[in-house]
mmCIF file of the N, C-alpha and C atoms, coordinates in Angstrom:
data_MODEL
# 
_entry.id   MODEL 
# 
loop_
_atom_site.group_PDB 
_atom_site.id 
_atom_site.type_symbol 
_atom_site.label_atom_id 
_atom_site.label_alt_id 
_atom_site.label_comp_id 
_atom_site.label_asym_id 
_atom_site.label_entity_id 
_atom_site.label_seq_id 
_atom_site.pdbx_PDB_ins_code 
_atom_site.Cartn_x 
_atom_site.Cartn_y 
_atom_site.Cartn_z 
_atom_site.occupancy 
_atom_site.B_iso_or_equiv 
_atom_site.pdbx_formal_charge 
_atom_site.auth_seq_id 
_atom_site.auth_comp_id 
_atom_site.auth_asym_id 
_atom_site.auth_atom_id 
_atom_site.pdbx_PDB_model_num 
ATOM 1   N N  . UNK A 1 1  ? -247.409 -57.459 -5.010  1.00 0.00 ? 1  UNK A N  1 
ATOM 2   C CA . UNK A 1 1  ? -246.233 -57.767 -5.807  1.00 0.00 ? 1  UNK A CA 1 
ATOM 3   C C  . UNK A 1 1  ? -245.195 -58.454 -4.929  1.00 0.00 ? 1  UNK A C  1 
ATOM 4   N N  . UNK A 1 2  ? -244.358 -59.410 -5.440  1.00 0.00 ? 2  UNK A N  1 
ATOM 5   C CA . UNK A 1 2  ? -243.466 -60.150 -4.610  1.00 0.00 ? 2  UNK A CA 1 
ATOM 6   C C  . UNK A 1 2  ? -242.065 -59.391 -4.778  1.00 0.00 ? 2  UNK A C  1 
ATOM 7   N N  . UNK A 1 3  ? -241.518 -59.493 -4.006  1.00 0.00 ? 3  UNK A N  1 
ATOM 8   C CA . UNK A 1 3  ? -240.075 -59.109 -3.751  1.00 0.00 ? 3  UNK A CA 1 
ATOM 9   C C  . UNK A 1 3  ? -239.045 -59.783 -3.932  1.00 0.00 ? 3  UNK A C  1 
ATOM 10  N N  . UNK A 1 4  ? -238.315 -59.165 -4.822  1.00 0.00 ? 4  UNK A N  1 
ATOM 11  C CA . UNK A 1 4  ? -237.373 -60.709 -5.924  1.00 0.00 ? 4  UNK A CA 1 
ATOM 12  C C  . UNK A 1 4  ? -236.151 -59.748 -5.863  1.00 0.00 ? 4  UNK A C  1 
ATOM 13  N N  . UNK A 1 5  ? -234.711 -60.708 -5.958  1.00 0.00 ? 5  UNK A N  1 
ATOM 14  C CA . UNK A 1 5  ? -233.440 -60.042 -6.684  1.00 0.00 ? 5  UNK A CA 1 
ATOM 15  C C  . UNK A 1 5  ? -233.991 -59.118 -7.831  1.00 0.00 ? 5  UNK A C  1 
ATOM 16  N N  . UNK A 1 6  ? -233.367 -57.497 -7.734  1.00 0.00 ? 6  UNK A N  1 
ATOM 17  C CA . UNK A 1 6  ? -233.567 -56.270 -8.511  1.00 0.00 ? 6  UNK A CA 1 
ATOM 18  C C  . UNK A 1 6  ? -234.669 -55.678 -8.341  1.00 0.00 ? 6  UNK A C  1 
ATOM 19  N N  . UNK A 1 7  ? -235.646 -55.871 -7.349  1.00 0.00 ? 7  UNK A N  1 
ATOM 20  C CA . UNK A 1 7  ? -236.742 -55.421 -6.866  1.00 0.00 ? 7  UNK A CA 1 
ATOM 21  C C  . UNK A 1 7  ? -236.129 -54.140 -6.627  1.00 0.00 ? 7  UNK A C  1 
ATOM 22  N N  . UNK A 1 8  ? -237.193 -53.271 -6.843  1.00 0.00 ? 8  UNK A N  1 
ATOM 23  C CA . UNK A 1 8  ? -236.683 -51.930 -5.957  1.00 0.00 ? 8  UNK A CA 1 
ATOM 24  C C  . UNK A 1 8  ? -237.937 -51.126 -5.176  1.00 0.00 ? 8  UNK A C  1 
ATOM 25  N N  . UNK A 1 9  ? -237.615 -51.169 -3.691  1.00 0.00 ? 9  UNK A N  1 
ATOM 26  C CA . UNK A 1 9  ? -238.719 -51.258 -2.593  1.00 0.00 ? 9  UNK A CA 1 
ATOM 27  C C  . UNK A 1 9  ? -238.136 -49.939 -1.859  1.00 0.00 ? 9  UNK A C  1 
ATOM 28  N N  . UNK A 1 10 ? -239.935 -49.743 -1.150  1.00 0.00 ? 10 UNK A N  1 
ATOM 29  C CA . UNK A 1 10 ? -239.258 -48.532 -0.359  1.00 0.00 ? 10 UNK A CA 1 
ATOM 30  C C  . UNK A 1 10 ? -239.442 -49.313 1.336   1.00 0.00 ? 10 UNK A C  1 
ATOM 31  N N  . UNK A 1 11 ? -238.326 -48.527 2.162   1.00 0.00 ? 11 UNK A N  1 
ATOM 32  C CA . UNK A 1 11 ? -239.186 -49.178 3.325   1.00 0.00 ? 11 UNK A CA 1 
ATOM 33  C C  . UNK A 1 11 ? -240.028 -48.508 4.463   1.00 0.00 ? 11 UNK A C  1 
ATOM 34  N N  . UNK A 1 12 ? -240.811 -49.029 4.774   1.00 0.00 ? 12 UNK A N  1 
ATOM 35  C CA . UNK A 1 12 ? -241.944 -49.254 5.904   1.00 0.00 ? 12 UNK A CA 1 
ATOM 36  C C  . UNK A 1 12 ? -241.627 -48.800 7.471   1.00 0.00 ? 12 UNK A C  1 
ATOM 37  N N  . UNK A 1 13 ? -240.350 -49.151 7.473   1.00 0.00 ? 13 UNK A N  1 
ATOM 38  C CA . UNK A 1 13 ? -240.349 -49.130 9.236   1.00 0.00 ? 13 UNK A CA 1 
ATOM 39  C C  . UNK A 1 13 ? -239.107 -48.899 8.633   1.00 0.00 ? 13 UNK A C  1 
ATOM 40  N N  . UNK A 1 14 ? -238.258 -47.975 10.366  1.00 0.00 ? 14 UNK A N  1 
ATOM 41  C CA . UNK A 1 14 ? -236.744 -48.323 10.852  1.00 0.00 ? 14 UNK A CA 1 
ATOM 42  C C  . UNK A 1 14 ? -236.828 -46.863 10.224  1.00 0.00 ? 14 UNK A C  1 
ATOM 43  N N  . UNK A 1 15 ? -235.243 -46.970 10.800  1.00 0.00 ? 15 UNK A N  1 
ATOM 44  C CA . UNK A 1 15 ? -234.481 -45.644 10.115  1.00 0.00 ? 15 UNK A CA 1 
ATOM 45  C C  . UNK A 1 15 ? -234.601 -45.421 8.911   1.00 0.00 ? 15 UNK A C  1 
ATOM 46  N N  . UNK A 1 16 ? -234.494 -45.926 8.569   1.00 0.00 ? 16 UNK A N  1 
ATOM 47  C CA . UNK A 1 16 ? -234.698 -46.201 6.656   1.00 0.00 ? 16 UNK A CA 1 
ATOM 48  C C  . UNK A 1 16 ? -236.087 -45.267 6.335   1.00 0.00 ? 16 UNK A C  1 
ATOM 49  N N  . UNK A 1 17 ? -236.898 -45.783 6.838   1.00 0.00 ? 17 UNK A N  1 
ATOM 50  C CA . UNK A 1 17 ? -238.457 -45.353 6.860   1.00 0.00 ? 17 UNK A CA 1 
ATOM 51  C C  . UNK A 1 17 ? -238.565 -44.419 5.371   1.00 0.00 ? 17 UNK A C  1 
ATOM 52  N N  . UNK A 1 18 ? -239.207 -44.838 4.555   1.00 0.00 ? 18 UNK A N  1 
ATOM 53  C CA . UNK A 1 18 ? -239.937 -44.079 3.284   1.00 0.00 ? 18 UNK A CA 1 
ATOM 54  C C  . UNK A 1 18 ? -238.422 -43.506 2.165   1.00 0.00 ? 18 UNK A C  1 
ATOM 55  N N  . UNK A 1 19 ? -237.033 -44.387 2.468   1.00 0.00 ? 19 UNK A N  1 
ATOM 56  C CA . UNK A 1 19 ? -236.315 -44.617 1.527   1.00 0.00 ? 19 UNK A CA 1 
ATOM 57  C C  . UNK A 1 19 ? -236.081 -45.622 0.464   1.00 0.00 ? 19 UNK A C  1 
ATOM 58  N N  . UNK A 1 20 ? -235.843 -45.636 -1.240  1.00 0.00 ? 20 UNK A N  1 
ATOM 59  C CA . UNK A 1 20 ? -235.942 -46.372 -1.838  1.00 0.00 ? 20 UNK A CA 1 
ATOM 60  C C  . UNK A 1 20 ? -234.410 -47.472 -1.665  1.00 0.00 ? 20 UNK A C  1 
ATOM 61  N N  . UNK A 1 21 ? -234.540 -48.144 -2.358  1.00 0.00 ? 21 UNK A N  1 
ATOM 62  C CA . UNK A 1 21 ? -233.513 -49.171 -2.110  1.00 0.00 ? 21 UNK A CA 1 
ATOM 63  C C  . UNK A 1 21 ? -233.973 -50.398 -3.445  1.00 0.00 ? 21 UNK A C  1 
ATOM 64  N N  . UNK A 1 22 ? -232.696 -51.047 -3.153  1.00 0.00 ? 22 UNK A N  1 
ATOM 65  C CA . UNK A 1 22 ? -232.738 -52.212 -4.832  1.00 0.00 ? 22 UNK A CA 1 
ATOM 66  C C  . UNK A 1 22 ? -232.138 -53.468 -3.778  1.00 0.00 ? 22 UNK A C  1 
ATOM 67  N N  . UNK A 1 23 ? -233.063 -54.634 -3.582  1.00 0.00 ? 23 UNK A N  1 
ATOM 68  C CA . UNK A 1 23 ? -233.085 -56.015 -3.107  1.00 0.00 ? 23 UNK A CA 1 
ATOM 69  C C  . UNK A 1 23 ? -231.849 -56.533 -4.054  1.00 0.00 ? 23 UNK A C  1 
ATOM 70  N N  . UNK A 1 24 ? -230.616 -57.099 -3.096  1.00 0.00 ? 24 UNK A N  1 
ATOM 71  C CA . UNK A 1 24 ? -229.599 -58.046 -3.869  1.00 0.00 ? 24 UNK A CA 1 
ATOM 72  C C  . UNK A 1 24 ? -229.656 -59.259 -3.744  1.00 0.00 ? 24 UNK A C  1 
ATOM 73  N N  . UNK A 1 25 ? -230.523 -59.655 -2.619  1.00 0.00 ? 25 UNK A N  1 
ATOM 74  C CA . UNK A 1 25 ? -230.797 -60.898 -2.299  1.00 0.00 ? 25 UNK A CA 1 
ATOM 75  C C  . UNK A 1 25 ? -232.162 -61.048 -1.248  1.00 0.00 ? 25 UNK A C  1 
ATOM 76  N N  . UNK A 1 26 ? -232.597 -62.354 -1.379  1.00 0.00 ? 26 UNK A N  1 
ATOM 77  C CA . UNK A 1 26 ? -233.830 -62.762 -0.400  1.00 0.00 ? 26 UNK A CA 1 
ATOM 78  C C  . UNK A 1 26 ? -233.198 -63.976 0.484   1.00 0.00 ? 26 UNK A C  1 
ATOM 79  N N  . UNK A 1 27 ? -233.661 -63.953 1.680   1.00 0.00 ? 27 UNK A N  1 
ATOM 80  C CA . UNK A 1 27 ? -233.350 -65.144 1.924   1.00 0.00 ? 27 UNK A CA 1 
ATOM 81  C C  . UNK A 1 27 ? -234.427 -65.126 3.481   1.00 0.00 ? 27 UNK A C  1 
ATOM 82  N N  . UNK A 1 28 ? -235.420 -66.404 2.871   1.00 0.00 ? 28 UNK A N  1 
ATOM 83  C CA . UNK A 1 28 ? -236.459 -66.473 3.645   1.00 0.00 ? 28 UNK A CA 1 
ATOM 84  C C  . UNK A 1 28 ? -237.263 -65.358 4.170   1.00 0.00 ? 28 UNK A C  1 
ATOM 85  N N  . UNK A 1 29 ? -237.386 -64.859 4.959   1.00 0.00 ? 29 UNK A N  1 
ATOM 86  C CA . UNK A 1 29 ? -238.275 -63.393 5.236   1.00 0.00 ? 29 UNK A CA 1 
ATOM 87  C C  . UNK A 1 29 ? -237.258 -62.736 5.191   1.00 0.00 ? 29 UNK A C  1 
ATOM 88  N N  . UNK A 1 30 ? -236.188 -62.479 4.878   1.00 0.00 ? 30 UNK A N  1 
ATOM 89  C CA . UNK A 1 30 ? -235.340 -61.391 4.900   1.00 0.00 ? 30 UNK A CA 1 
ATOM 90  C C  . UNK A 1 30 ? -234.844 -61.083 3.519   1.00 0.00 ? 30 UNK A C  1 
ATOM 91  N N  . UNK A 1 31 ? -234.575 -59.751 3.381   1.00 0.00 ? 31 UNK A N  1 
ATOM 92  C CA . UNK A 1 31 ? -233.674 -59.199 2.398   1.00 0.00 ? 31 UNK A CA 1 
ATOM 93  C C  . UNK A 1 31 ? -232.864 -58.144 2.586   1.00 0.00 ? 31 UNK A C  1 
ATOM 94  N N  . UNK A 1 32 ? -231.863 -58.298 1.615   1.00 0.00 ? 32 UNK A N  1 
ATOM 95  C CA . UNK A 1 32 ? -230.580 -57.665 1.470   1.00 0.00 ? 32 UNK A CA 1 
ATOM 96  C C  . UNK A 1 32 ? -230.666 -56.645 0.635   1.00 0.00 ? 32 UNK A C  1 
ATOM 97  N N  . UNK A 1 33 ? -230.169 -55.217 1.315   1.00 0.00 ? 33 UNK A N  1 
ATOM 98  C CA . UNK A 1 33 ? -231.092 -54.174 0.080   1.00 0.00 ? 33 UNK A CA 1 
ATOM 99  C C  . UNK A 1 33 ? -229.923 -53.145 0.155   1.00 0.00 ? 33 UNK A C  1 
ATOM 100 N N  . UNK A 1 34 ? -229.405 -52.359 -0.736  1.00 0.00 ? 34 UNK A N  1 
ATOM 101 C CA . UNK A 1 34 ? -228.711 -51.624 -0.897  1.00 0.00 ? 34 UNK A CA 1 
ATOM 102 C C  . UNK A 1 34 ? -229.288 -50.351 -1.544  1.00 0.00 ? 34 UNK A C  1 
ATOM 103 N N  . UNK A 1 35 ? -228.521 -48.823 -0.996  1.00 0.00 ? 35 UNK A N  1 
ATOM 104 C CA . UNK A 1 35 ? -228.909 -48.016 -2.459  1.00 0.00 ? 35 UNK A CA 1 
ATOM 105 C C  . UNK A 1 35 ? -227.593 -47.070 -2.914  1.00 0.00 ? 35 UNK A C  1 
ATOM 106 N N  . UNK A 1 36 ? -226.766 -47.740 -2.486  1.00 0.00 ? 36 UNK A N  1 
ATOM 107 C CA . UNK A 1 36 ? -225.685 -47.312 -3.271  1.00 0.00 ? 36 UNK A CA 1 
ATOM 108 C C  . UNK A 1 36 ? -224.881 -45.731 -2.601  1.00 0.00 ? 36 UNK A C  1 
ATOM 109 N N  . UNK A 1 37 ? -225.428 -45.298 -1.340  1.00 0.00 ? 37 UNK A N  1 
ATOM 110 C CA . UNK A 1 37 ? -224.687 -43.935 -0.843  1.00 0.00 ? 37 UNK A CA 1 
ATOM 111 C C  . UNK A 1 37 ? -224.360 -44.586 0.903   1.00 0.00 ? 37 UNK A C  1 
ATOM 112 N N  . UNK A 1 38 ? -225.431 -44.173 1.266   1.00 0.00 ? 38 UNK A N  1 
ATOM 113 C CA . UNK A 1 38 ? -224.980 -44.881 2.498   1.00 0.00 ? 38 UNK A CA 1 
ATOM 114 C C  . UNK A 1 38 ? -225.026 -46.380 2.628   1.00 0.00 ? 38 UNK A C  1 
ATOM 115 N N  . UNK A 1 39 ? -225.906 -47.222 2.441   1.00 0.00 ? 39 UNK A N  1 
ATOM 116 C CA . UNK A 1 39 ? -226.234 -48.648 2.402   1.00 0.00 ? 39 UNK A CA 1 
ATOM 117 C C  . UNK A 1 39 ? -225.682 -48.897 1.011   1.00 0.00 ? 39 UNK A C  1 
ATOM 118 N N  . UNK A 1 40 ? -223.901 -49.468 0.762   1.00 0.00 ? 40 UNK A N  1 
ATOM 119 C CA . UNK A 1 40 ? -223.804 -49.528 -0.245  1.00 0.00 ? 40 UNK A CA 1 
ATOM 120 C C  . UNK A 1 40 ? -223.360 -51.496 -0.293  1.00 0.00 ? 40 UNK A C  1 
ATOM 121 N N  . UNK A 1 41 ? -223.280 -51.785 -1.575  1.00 0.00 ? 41 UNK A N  1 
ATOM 122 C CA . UNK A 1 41 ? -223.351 -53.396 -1.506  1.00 0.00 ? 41 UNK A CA 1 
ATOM 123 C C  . UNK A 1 41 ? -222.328 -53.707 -0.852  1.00 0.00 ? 41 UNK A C  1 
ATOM 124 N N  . UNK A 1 42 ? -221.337 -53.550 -0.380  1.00 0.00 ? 42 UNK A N  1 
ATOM 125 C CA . UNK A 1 42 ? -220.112 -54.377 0.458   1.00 0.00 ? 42 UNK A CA 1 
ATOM 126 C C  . UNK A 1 42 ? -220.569 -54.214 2.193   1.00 0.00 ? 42 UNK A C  1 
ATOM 127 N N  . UNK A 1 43 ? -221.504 -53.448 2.026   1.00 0.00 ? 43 UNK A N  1 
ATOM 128 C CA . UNK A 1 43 ? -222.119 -53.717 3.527   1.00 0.00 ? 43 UNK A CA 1 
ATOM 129 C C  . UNK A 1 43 ? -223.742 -53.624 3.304   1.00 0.00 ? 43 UNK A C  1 
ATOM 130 N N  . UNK A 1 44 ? -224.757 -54.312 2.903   1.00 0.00 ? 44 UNK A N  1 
ATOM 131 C CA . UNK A 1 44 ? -225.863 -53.906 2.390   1.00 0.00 ? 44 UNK A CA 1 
ATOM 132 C C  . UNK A 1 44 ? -226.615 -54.266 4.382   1.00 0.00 ? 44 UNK A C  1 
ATOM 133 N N  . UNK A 1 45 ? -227.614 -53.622 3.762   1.00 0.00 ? 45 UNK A N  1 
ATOM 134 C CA . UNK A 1 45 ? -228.950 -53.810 5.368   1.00 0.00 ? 45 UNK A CA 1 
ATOM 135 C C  . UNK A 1 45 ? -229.812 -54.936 5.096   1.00 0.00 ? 45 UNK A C  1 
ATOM 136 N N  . UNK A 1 46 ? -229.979 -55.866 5.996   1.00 0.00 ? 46 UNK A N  1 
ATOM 137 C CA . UNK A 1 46 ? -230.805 -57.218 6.373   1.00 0.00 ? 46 UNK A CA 1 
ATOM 138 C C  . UNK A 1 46 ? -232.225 -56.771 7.190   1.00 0.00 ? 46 UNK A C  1 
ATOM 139 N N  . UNK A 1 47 ? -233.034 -56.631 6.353   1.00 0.00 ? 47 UNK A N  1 
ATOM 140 C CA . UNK A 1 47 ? -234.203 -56.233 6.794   1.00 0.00 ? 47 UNK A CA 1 
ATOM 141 C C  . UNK A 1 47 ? -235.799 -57.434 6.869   1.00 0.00 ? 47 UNK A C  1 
ATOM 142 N N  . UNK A 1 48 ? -236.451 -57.031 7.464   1.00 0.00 ? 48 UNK A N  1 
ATOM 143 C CA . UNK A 1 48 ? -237.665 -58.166 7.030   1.00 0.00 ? 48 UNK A CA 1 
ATOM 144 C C  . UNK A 1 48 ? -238.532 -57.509 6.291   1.00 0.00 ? 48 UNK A C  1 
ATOM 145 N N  . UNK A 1 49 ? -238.751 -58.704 5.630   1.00 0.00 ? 49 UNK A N  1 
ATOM 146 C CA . UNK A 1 49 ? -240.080 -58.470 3.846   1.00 0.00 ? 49 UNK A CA 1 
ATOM 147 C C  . UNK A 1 49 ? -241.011 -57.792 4.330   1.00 0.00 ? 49 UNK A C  1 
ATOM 148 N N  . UNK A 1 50 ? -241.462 -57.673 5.626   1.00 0.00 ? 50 UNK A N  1 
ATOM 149 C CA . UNK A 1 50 ? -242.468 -57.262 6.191   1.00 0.00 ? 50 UNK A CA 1 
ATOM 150 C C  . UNK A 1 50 ? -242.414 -55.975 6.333   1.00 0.00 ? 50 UNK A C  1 
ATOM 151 N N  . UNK A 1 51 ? -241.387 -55.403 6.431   1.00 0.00 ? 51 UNK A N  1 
ATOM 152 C CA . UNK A 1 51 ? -241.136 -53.907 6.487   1.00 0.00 ? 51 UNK A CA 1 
ATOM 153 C C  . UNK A 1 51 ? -240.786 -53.610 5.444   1.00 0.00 ? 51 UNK A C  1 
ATOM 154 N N  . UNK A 1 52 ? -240.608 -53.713 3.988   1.00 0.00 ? 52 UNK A N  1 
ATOM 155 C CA . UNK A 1 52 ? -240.810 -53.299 2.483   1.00 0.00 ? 52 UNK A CA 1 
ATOM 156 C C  . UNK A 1 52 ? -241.704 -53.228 1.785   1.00 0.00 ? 52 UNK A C  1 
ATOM 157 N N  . UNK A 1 53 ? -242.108 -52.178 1.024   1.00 0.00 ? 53 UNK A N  1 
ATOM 158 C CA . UNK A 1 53 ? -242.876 -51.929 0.196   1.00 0.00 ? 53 UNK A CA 1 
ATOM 159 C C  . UNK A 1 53 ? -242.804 -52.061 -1.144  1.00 0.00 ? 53 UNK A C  1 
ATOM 160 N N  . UNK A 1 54 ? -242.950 -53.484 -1.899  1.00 0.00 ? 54 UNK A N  1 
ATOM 161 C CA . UNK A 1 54 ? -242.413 -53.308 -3.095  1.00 0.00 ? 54 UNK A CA 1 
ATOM 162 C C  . UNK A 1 54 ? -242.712 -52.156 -4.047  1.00 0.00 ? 54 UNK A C  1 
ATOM 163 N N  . UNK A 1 55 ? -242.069 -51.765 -5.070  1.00 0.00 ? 55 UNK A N  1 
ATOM 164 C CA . UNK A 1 55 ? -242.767 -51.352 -6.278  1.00 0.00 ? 55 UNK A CA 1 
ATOM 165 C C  . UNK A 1 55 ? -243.088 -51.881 -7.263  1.00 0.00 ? 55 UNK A C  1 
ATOM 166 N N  . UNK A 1 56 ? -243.664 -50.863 -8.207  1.00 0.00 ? 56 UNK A N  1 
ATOM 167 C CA . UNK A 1 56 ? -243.843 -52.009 -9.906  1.00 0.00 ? 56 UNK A CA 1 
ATOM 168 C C  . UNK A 1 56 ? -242.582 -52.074 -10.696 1.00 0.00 ? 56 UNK A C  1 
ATOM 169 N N  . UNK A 1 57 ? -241.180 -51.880 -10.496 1.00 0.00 ? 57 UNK A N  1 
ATOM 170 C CA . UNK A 1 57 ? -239.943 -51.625 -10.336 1.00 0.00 ? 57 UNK A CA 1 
ATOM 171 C C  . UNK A 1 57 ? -238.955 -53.073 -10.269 1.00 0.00 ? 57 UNK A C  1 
ATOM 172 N N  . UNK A 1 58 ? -238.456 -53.682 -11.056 1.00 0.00 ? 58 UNK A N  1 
ATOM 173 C CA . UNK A 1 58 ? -237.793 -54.539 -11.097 1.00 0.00 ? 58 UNK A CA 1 
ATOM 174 C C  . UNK A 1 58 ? -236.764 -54.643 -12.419 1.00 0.00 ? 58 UNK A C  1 
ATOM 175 N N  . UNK A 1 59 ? -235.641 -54.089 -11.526 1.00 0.00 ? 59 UNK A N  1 
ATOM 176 C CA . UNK A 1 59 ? -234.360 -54.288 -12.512 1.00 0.00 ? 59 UNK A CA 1 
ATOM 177 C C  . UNK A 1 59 ? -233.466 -55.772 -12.783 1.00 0.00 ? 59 UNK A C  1 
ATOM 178 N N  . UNK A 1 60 ? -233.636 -56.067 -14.317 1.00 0.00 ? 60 UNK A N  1 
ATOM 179 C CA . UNK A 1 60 ? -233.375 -57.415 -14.752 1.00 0.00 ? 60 UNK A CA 1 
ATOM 180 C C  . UNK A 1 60 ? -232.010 -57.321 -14.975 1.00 0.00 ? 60 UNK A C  1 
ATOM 181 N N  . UNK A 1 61 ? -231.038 -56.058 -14.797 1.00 0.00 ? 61 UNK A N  1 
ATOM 182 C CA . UNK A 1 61 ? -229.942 -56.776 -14.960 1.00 0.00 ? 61 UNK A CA 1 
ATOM 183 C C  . UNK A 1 61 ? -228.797 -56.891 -14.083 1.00 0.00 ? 61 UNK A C  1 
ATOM 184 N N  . UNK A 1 62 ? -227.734 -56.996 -14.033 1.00 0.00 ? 62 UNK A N  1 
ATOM 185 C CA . UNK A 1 62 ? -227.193 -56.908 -12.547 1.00 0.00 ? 62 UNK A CA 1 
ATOM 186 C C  . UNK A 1 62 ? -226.874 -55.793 -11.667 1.00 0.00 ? 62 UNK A C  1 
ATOM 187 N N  . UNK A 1 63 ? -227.291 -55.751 -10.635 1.00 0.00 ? 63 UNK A N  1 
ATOM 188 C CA . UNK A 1 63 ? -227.430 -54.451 -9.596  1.00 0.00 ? 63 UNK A CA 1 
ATOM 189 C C  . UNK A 1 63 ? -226.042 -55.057 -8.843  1.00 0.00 ? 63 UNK A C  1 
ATOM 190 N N  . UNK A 1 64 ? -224.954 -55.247 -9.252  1.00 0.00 ? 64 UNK A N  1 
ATOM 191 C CA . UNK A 1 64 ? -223.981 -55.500 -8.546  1.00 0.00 ? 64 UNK A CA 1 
ATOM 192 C C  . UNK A 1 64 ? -222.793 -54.075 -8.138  1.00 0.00 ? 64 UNK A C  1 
ATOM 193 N N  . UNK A 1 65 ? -223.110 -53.258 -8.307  1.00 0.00 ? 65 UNK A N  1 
ATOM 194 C CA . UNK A 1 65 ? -222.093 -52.126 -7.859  1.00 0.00 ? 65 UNK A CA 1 
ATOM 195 C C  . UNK A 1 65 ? -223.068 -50.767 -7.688  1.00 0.00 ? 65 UNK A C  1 
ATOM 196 N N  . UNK A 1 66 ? -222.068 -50.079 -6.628  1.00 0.00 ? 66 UNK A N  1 
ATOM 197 C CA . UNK A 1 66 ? -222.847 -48.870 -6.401  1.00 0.00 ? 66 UNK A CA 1 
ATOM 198 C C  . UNK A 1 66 ? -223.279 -47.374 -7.347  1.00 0.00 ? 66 UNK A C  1 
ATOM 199 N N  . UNK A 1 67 ? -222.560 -47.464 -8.136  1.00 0.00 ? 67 UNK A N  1 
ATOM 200 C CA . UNK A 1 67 ? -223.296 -46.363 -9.370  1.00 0.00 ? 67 UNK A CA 1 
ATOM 201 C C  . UNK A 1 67 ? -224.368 -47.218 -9.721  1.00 0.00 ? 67 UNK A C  1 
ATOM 202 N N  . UNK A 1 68 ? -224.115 -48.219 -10.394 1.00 0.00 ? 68 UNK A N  1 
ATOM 203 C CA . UNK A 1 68 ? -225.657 -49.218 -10.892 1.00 0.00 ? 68 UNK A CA 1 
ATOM 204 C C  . UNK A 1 68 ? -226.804 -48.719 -9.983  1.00 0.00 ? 68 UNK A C  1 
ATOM 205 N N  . UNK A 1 69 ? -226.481 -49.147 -8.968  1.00 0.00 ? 69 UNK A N  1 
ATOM 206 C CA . UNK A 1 69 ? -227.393 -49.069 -7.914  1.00 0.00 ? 69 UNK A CA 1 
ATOM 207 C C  . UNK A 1 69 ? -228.088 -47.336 -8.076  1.00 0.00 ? 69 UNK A C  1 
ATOM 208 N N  . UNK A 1 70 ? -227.296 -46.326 -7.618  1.00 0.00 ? 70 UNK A N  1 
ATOM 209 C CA . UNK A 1 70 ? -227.124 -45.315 -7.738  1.00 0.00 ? 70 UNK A CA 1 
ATOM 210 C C  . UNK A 1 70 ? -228.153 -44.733 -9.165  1.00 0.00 ? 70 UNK A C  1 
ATOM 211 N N  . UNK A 1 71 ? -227.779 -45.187 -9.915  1.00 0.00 ? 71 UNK A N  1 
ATOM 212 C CA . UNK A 1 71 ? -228.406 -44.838 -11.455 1.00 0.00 ? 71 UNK A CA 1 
ATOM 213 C C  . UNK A 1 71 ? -230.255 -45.339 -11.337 1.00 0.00 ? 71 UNK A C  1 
ATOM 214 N N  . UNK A 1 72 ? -230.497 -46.888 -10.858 1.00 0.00 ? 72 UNK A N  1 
ATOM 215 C CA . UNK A 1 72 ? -231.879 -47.401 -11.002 1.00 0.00 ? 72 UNK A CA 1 
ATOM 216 C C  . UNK A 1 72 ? -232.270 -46.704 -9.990  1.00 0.00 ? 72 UNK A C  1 
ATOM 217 N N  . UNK A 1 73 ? -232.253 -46.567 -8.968  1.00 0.00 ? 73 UNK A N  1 
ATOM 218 C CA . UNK A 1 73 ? -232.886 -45.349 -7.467  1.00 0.00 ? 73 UNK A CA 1 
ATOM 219 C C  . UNK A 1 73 ? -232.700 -43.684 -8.020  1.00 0.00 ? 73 UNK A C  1 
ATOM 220 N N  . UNK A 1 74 ? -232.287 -43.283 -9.201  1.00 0.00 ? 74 UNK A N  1 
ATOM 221 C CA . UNK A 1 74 ? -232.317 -41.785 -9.309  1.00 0.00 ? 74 UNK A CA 1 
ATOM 222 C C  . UNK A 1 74 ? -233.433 -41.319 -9.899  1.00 0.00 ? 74 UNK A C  1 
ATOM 223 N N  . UNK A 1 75 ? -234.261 -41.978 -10.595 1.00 0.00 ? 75 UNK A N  1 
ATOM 224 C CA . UNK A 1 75 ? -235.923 -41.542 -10.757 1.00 0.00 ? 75 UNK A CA 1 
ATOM 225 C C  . UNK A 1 75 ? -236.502 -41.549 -9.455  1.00 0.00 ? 75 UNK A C  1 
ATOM 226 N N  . UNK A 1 76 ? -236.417 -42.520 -8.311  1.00 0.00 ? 76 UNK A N  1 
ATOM 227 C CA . UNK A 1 76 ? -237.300 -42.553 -7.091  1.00 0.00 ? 76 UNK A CA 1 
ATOM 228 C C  . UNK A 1 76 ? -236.779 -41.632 -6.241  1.00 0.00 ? 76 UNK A C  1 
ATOM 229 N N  . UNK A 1 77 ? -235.606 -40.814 -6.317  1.00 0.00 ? 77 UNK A N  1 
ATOM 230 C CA . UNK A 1 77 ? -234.823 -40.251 -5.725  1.00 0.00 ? 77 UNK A CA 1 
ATOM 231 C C  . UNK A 1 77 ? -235.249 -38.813 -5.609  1.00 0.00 ? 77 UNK A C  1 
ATOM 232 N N  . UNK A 1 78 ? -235.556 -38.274 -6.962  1.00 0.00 ? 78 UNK A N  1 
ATOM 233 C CA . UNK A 1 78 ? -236.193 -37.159 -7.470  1.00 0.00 ? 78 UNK A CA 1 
ATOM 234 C C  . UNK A 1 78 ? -235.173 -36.357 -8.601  1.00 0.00 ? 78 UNK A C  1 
ATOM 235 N N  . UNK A 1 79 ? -234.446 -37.437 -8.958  1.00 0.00 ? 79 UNK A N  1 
ATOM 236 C CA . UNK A 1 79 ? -233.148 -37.102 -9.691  1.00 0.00 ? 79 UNK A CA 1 
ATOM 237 C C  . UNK A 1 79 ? -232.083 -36.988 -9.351  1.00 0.00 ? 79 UNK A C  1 
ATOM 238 N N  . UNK A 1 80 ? -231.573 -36.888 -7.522  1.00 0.00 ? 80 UNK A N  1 
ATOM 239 C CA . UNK A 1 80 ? -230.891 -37.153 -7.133  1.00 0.00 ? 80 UNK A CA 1 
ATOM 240 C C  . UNK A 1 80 ? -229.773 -38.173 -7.276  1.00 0.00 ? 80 UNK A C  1 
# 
């Protein structure tokens, strides 16, 4: 699966390691991923595609603020 704006991926490597997160942007091998508590969008993390795991998970509408964010990551979360 490709990794697009509203993707929501877990990641692979880093500190992060096996946390979900929602892609705000791509840009070339990199993306911009937020999930709204600690990594929230006014400072999001620049990571490489290579270290994400997409899901079958793609939110079509705008993931522009941190409850949004907050709300699409609370099924992967465990309800959290």
């Amino acid at each position: 699966m490709e990794v697009k704006k509203g993707s929501v991926v877990r990641a692979k490597a880093g500190r992060d390691k096996d946390k979900f997160f929602v892609v705000l942007e791509v840009d070339g091998e990199y993306a911009l991923i937020a999930d709204g508590r600690r990594r929230r969008v006014e400072h999001p993390k620049r990571k490489k595609l290579i270290h994400l795991a997409p899901t079958n998970t793609a939110h079509s509408g705008s993931a522009d603020t941190n409850p949004k964010i907050k709300q699409i990551l609370r099924d992967f979360n465990g309800g959290k």
